[in-house]
C-alpha positions as CSV (number, residue, x, y, z in Angstrom):
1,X,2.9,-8.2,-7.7
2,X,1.5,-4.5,-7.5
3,X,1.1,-5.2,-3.5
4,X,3.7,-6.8,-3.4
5,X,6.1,-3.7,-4.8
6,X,4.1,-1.8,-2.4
7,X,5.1,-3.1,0.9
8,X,8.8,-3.3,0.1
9,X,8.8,0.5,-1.2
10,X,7.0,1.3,2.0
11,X,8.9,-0.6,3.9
12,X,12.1,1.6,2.2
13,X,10.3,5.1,3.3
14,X,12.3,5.7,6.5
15,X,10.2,8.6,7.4
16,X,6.8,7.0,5.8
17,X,6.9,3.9,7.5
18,X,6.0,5.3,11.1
19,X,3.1,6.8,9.8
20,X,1.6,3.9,8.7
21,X,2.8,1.4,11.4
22,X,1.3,4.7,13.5
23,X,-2.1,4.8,11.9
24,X,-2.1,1.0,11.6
25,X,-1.2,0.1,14.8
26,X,0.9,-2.8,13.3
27,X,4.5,-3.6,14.9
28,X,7.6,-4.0,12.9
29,X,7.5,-7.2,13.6
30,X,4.1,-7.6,12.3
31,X,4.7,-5.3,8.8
32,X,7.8,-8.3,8.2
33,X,5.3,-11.0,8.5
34,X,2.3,-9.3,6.7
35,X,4.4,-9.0,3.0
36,X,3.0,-12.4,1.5
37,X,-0.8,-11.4,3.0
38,X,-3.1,-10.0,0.7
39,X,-5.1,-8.6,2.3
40,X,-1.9,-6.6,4.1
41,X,-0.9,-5.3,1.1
42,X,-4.6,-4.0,0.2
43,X,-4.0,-2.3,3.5
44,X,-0.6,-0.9,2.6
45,X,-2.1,0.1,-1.0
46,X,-5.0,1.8,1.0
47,X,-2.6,3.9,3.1
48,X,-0.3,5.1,-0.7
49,X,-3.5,5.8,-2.3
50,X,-4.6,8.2,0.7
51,X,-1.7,10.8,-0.8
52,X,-1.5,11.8,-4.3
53,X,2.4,12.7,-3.4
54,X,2.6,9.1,-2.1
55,X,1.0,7.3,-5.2
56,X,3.9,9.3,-7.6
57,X,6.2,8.3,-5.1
58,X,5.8,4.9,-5.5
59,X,4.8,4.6,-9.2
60,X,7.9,6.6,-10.3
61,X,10.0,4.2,-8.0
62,X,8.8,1.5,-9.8
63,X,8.2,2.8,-13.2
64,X,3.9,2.4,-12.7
65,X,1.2,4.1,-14.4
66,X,-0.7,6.6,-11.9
67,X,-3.3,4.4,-11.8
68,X,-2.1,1.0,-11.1
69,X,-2.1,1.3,-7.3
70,X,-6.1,1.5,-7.3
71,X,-6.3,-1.2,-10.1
72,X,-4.0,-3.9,-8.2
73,X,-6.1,-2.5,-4.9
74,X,-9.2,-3.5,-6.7
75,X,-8.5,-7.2,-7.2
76,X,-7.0,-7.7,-3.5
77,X,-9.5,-9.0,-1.0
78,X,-11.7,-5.7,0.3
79,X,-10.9,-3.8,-2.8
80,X,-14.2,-4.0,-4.4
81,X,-15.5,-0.4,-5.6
82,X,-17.4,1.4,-2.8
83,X,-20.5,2.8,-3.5
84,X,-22.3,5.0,-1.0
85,X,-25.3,4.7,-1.9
């Protein structure tokens, strides 16, 4: 549901949205059909979590503890914990 929230409050950041579809390289077109995807929305989660004015952002709009982004990122596919070791 997390990811789900995610993609419609991005897609609701006029000046936001461009960035990501910039550093994405996704279309419009493509960010419309990517909402049910999961592993699109662990993509749009990745992009929030890169700004700690982004994550507020988002978990103020939707009433969200800080740390729910990275949780709900966690159990979408590619969200395991990275270790670099």
């Amino acid at each position: 549901m997390i990811g789900l929230q995610a993609v419609a409050w991005l897609a609701g950041e006029d000046e936001l949205l461009p960035v990501f579809l910039g550093a994405t390289g996704a279309s419009e077109a493509e960010f419309r059909t990517g909402l049910s995807d999961p592993g699109f929305q662990g993509a749009v989660l990745d992009f929030i979590l890169m700004d700690d004015a982004w994550v507020r952002g988002f978990c103020e709009s939707h009433d969200l503890g800080y740390e729910a982004p990275r949780e709900a990122r966690a159990l979408l596919p590619g969200g395991g914990e990275v270790h670099w070791t």
